[in-house]
MARBA-3410 file (N, C-alpha, C, O; in Angstrom, 1 decimal):
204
0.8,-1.2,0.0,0.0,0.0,0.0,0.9,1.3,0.0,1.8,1.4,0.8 ~ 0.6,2.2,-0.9,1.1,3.2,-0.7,1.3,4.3,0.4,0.2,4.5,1.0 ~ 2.0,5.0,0.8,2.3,5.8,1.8,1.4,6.8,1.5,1.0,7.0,0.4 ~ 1.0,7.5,2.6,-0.4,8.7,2.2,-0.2,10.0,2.8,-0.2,10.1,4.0 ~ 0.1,11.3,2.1,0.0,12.6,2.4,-1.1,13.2,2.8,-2.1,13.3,2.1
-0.9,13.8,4.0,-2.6,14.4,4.4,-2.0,15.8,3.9,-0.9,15.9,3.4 ~ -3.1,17.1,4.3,-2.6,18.8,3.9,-1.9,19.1,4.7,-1.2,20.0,4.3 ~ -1.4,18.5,6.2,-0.8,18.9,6.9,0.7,18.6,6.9,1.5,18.9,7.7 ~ 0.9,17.8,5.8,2.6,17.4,6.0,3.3,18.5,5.2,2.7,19.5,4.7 ~ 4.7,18.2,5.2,5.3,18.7,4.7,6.3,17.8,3.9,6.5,16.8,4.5
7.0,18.0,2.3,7.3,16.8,1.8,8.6,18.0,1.4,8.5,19.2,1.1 ~ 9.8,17.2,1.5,11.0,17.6,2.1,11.9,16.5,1.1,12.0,15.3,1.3 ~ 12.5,17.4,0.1,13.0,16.5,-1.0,14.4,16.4,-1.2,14.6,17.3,-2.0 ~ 15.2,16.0,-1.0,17.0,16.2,-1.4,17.1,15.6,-2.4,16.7,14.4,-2.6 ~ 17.8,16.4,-3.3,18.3,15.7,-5.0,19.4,15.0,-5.1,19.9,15.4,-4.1
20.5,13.9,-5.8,21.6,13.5,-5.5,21.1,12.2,-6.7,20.1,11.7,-7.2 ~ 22.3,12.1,-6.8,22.1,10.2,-7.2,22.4,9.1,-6.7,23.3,8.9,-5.9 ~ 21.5,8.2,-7.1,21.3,6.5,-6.1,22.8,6.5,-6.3,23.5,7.2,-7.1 ~ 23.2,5.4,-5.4,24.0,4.1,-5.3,25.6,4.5,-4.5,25.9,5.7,-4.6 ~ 26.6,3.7,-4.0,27.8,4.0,-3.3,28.8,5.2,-4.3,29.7,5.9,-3.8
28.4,5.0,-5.7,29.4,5.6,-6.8,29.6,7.1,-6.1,30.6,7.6,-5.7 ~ 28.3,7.9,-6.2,27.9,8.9,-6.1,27.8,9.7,-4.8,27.8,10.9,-4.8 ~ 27.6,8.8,-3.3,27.1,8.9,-2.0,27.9,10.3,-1.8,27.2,11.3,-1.5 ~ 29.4,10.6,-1.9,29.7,11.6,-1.5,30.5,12.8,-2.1,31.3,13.6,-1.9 ~ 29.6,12.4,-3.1,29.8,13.9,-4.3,29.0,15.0,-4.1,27.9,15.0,-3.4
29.6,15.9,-4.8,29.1,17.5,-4.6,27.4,17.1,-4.8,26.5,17.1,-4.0 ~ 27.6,16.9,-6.3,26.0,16.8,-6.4,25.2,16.0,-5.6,24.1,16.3,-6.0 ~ 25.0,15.0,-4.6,24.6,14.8,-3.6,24.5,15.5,-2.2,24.0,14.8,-1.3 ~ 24.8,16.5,-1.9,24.8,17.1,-1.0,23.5,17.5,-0.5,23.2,18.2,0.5 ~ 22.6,17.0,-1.4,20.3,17.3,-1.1,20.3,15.5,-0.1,19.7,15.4,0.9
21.1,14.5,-0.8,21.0,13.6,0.1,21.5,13.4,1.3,20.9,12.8,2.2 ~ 22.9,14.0,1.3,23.0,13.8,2.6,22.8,14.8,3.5,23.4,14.6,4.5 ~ 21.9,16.0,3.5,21.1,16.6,4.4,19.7,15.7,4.7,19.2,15.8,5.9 ~ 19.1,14.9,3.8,18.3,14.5,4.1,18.4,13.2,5.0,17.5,12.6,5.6 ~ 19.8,12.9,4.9,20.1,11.6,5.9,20.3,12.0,7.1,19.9,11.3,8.1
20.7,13.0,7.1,20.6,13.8,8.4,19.2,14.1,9.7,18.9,14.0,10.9 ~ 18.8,14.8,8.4,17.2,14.9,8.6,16.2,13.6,9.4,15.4,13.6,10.4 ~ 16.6,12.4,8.4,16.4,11.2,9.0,16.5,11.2,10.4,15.7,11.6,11.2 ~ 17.7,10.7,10.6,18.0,11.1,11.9,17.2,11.4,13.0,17.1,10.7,14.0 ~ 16.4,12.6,12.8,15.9,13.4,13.7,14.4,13.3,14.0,13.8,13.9,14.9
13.8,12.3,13.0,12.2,12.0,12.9,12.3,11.3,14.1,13.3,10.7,14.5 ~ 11.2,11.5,14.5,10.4,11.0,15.9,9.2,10.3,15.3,8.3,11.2,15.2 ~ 8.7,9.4,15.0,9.9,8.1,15.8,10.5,7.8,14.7,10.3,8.2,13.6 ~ 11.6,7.0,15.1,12.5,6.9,14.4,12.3,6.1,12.6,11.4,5.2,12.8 ~ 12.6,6.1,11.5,12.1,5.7,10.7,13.0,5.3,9.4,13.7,6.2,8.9
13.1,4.3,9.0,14.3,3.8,7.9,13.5,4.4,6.6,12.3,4.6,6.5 ~ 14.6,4.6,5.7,14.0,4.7,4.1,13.5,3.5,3.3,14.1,2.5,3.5 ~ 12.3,3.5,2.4,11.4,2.5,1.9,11.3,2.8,0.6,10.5,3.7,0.3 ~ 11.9,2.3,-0.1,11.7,2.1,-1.6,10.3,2.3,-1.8,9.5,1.6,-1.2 ~ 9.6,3.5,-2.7,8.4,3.4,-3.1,8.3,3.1,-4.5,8.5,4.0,-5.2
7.9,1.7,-5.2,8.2,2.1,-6.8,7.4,2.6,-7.3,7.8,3.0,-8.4 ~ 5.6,3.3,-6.9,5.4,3.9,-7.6,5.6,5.3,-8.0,5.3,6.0,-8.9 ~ 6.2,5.5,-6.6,6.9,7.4,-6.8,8.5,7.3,-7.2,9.0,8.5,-7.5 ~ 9.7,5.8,-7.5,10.8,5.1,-7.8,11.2,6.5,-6.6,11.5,7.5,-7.2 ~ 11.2,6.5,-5.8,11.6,7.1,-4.2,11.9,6.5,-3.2,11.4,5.4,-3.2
13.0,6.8,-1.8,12.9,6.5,-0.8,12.4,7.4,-0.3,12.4,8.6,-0.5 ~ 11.8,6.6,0.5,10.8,7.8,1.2,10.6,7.4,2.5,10.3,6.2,2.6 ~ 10.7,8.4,3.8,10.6,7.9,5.1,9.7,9.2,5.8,9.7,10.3,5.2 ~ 9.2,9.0,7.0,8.1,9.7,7.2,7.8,9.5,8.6,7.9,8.5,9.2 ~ 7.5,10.6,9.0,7.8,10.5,10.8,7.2,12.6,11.2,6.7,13.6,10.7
7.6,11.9,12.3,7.5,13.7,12.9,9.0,14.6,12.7,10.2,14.2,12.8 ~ 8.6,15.6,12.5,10.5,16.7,12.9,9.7,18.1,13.3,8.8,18.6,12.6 ~ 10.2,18.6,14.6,9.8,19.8,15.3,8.1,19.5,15.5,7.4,20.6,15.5 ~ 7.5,18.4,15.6,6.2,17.9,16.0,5.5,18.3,14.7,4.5,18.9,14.9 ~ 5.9,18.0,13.2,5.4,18.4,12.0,5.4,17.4,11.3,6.5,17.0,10.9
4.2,16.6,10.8,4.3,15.4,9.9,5.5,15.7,8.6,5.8,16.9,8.3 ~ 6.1,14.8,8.1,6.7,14.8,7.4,7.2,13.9,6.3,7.5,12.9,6.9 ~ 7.3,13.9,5.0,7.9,13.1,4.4,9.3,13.6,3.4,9.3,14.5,2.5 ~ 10.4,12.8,4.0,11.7,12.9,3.6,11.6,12.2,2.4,11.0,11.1,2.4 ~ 12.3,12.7,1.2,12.2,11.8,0.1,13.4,11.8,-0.6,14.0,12.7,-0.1
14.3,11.2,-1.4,15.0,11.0,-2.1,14.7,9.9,-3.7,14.6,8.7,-3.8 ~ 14.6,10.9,-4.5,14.3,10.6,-5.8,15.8,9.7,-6.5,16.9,10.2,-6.6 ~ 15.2,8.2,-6.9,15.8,7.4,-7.0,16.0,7.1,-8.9,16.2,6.0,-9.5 ~ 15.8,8.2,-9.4,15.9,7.9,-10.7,17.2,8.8,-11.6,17.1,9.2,-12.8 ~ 18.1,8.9,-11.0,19.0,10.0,-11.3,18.5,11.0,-11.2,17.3,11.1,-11.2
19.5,12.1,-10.9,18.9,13.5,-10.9,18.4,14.3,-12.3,17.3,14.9,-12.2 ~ 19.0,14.2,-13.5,17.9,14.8,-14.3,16.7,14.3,-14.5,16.1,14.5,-15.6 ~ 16.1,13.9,-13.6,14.9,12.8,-14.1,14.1,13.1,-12.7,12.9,12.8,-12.8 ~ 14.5,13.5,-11.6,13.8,13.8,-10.2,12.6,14.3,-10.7,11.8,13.8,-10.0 ~ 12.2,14.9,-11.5,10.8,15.3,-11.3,10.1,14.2,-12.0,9.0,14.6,-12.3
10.3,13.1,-12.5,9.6,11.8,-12.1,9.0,11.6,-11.3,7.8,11.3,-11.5 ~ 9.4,11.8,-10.2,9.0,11.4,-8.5,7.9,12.4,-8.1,6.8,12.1,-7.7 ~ 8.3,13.4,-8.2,7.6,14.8,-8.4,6.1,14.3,-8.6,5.2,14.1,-7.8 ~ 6.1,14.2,-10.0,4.8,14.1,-10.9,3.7,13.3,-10.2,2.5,13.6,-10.0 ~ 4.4,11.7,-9.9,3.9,10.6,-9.7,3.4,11.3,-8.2,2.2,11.2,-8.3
3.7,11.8,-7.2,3.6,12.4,-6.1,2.1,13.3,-5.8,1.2,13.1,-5.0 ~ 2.5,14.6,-7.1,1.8,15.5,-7.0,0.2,14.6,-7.7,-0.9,14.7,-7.2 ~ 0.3,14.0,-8.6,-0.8,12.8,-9.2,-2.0,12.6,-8.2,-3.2,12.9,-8.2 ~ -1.3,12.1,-7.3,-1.4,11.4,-5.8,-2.3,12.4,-4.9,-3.5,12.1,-4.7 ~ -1.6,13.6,-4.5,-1.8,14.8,-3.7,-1.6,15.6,-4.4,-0.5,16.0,-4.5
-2.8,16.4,-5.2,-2.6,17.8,-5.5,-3.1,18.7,-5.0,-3.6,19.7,-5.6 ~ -3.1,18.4,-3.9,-3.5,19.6,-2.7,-2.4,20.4,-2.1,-2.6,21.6,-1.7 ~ -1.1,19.9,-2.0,0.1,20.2,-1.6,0.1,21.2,-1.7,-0.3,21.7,-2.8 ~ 0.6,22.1,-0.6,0.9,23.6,-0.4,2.0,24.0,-1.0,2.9,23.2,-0.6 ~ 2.4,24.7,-1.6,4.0,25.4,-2.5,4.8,25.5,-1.4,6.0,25.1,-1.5
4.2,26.2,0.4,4.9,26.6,1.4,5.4,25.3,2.2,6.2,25.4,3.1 ~ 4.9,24.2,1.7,5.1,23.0,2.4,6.2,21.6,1.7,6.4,20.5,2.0 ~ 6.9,22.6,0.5,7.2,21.9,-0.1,8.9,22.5,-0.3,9.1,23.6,-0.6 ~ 9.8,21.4,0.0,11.1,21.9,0.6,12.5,21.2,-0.3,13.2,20.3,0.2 ~ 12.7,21.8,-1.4,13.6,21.2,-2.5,15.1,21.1,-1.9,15.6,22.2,-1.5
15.9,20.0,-1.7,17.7,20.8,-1.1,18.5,19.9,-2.2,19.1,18.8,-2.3 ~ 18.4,21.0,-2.9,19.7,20.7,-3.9,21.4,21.2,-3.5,21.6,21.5,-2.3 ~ 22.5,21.2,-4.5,23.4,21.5,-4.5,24.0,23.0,-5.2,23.0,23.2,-6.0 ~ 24.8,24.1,-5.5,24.9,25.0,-6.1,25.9,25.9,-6.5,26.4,26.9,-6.1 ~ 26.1,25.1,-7.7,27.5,26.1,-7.8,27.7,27.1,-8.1,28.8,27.4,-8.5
26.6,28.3,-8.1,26.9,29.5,-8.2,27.1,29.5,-6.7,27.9,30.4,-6.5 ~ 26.8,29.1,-5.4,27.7,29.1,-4.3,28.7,28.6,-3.5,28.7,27.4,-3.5 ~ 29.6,29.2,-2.8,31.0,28.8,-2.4,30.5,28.1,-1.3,29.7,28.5,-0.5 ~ 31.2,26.8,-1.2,31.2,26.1,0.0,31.1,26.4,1.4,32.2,26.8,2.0 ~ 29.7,26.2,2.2,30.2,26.8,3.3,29.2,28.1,3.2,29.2,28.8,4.2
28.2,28.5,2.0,27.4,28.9,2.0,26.0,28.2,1.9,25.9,27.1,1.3 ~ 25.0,28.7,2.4,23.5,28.1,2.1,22.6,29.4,2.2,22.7,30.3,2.9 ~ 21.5,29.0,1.1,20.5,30.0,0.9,19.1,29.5,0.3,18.9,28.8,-0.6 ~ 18.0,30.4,1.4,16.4,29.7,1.4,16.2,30.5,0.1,16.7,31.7,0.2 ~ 15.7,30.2,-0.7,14.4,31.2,-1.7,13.1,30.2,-2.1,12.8,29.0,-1.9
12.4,31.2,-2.6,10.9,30.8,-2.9,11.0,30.6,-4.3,11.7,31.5,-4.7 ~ 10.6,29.5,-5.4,10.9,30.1,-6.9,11.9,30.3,-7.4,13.0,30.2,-7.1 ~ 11.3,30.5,-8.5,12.2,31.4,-9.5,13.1,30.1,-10.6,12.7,28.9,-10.4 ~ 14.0,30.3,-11.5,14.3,29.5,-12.1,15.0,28.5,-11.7,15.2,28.5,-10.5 ~ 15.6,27.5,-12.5,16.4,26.6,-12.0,17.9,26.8,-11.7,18.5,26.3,-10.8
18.5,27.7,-12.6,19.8,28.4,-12.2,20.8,27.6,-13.1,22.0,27.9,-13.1 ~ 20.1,26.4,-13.9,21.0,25.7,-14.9,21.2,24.5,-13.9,22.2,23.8,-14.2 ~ 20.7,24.2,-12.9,20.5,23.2,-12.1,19.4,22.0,-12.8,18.2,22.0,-12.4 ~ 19.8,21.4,-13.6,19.3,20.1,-14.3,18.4,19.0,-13.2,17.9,18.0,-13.8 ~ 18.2,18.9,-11.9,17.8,18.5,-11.1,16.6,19.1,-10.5,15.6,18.4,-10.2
16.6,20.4,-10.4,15.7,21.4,-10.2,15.0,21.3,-11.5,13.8,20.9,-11.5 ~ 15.6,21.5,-12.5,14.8,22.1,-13.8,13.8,20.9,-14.0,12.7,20.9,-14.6 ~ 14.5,19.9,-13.3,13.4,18.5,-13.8,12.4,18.4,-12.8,11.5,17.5,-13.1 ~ 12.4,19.1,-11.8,11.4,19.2,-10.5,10.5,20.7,-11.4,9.7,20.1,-12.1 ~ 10.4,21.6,-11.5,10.0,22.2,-11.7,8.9,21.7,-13.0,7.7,22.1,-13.0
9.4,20.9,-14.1,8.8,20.3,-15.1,7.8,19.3,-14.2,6.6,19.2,-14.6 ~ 8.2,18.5,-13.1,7.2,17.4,-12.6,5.8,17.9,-11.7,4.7,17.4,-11.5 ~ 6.5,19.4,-11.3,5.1,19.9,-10.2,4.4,21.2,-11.1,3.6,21.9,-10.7 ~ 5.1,21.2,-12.6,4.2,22.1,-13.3,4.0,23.5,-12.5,2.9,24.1,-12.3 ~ 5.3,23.9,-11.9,5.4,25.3,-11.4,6.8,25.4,-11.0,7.6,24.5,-11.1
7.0,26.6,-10.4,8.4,26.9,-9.8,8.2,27.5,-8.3,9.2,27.9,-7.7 ~ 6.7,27.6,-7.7,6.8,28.4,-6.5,7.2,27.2,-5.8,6.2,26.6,-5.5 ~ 8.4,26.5,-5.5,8.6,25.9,-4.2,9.6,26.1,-3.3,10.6,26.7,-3.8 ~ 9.8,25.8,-1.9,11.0,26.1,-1.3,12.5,25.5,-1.9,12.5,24.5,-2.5 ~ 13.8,26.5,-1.7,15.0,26.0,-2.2,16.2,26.0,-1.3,16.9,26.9,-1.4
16.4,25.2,-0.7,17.5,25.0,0.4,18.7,24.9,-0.4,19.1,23.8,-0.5 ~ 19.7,25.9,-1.3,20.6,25.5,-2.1,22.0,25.8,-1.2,22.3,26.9,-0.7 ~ 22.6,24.6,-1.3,23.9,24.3,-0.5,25.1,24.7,-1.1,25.4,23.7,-1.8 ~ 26.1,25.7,-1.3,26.9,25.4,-2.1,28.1,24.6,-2.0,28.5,24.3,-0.8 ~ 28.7,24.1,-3.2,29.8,23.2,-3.5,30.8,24.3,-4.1,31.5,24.6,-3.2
30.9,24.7,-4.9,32.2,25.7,-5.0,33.4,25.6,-4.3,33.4,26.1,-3.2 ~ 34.5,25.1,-4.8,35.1,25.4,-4.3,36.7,25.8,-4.3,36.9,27.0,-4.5 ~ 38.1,25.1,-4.2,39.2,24.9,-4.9,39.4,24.3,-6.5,40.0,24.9,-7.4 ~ 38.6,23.0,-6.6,38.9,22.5,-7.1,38.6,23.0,-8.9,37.6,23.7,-8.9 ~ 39.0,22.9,-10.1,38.7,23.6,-10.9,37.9,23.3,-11.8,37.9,22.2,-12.3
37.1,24.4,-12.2,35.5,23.9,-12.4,35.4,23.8,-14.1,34.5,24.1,-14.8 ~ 37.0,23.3,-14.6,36.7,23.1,-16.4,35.5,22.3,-17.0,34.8,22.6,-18.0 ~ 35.3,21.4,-16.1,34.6,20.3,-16.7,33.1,20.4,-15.4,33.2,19.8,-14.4 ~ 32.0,21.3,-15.8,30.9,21.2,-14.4,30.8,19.9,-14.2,31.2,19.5,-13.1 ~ 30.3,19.0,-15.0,29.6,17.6,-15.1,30.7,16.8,-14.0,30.3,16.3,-13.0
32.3,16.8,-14.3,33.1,16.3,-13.9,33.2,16.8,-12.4,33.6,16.1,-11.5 ~ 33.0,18.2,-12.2,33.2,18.5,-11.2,32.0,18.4,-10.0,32.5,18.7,-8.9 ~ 30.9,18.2,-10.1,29.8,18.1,-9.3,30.0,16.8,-9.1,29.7,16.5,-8.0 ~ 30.5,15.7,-10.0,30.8,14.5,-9.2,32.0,13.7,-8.7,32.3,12.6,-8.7 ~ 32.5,15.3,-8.0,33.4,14.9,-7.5,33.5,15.0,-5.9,33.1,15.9,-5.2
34.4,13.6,-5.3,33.8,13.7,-3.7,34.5,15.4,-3.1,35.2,16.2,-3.7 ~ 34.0,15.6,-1.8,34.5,16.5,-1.4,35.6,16.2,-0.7,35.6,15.2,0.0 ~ 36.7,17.0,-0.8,38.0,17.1,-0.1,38.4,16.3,1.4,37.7,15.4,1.9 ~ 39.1,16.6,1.8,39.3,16.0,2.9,39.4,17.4,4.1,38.9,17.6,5.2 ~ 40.1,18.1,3.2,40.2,19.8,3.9,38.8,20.5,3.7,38.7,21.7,3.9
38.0,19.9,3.4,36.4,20.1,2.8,35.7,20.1,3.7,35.0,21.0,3.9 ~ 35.7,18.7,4.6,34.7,17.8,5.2,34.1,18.4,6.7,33.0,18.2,7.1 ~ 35.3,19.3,7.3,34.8,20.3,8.8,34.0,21.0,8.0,32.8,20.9,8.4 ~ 33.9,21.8,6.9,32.8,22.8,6.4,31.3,22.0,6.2,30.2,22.3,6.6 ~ 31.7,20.8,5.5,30.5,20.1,4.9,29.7,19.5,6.2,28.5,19.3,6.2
30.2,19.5,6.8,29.9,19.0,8.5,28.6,20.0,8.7,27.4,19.8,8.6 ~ 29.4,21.2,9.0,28.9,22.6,9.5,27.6,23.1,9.0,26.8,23.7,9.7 ~ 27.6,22.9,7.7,26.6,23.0,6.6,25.4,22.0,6.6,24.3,22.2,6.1 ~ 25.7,21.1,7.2,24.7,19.9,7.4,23.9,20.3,8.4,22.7,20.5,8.2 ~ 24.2,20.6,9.7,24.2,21.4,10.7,23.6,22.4,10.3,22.5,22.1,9.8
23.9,23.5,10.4,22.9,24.2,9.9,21.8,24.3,8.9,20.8,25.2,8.9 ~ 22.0,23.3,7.8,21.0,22.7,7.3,19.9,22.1,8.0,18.7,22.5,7.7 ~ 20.2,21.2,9.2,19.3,21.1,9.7,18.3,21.6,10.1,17.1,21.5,9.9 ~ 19.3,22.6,10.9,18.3,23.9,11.8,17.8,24.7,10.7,16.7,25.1,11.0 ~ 18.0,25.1,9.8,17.0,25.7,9.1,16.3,24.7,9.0,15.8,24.4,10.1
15.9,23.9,8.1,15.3,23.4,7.9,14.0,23.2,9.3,12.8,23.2,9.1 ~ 14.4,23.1,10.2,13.2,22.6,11.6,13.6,24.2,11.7,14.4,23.4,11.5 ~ 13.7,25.2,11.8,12.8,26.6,11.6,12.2,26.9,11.0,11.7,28.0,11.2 ~ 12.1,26.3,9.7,11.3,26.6,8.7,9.8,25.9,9.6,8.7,26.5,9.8 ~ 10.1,24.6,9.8,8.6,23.9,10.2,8.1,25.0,11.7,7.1,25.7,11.9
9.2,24.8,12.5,8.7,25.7,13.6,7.9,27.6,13.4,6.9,28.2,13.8 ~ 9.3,28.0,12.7,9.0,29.9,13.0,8.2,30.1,11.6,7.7,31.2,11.5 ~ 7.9,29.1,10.3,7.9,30.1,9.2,9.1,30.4,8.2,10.3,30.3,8.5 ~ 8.7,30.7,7.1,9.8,30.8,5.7,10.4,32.2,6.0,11.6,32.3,5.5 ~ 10.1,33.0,6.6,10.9,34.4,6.5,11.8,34.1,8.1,13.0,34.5,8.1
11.5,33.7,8.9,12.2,33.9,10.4,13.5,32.7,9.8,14.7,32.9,9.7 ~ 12.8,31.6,9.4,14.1,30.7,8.7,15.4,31.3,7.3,16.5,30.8,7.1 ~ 14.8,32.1,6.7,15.7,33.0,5.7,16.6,33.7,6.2,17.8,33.7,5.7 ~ 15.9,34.5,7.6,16.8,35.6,8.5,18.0,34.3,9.0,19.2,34.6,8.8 ~ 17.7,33.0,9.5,18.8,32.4,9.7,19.6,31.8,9.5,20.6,31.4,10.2
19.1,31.4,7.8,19.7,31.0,6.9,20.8,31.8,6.3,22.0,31.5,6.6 ~ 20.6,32.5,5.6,21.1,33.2,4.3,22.1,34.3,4.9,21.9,35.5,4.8 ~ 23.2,33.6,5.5,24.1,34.5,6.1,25.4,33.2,5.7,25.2,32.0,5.4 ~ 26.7,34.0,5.8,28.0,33.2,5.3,28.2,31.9,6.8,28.7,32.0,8.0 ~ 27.9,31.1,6.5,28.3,29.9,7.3,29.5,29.8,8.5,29.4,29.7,9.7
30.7,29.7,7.8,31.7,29.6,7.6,32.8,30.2,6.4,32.4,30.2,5.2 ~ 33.9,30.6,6.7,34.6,31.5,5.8,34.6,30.3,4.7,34.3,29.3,5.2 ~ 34.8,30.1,2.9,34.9,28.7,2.4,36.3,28.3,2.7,37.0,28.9,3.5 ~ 36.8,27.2,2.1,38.0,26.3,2.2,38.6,27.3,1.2,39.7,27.2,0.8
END
């Protein structure tokens, strides 16, 4: 039986791609906030293959807020697969309840920033989310990756793991990823922006 969204949840997405190849590349950095996230559901809750959303999906409380953590299991250009099959399901879903955490290389590591909308930014992951929910008003938790390493080749370079001189920042960023994220469910999108959208950490 399929898993079921009432109006009151919140569906909380991290972008990345399946399997060990990819676990700790730039472009996965929407997954491993949301592993994190895991983490913190009350009660406690493992990820469950859904094939008809081709999602893991796990679902619990965070800051006493229904929730469903998702991770789109069909490569990233293709995430708004998951999307579609989702919104199919629930098209009641609130734009304010709906929480995208991608990766971003127009930001330096060690930055993160909330917005509402707006385009994809050349983010092929987004762009394919945006095509699945037939809009762009959704939340955007964008983490940046930016950083030493040199950015000839993007494709090459988003799948590349992070540094080892990297990993206290990437730490840090998870961390506060969090907590935005559970102020967003607690205070609201604007009190979570104010605590967001400030320099983290100086970058590497």
């Amino acid at each position: 039986m399929k898993p079921h969204l009432s109006d009151d949840h919140f569906l909380i997405i991290g972008l990345g791609n399946p399997g060990l190849k990819y676990a700790e590349t730039r472009h996965n950095f929407g997954f491993m906030l949301i592993d994190r996230l895991r983490e913190k559901l009350v009660p406690q809750s493992s990820f469950k293959y859904e094939t008809d959303y081709q999602a893991e999906i796990a679902g619990g409380k965070l800051a006493g807020k229904s929730v469903w953590l998702v991770k789109p299991q069909t490569f990233m250009n293709l995430s708004g697969r998951t999307v579609r099959a989702i919104i199919a399901d629930h098209c009641f879903l609130d734009p304010q309840k709906i929480i995208v955490i991608h990766d971003d290389l127009d930001l330096s590591l060690g930055r993160i920033k909330l917005k509402m909308g707006g385009g994809s930014g050349g983010h092929n992951g987004v762009n394919s989310l945006i095509e699945g929910f037939g809009r762009d008003s959704f939340l955007r938790l964008r983490l940046g990756i930016s950083g030493v390493l040199s950015r000839d080749n993007t494709i090459e370079y988003v799948l590349t793991p992070f540094l080892e001189n990297e990993k206290k920042v990437v730490l840090e960023v998870l961390e506060r990823g969090v907590e935005g994220v559970l102020q967003i469910l607690i205070s609201g999108v604007v009190a979570a922006m104010n605590q967001i959208n400030r320099r983290v950490v100086d970058p590497v």
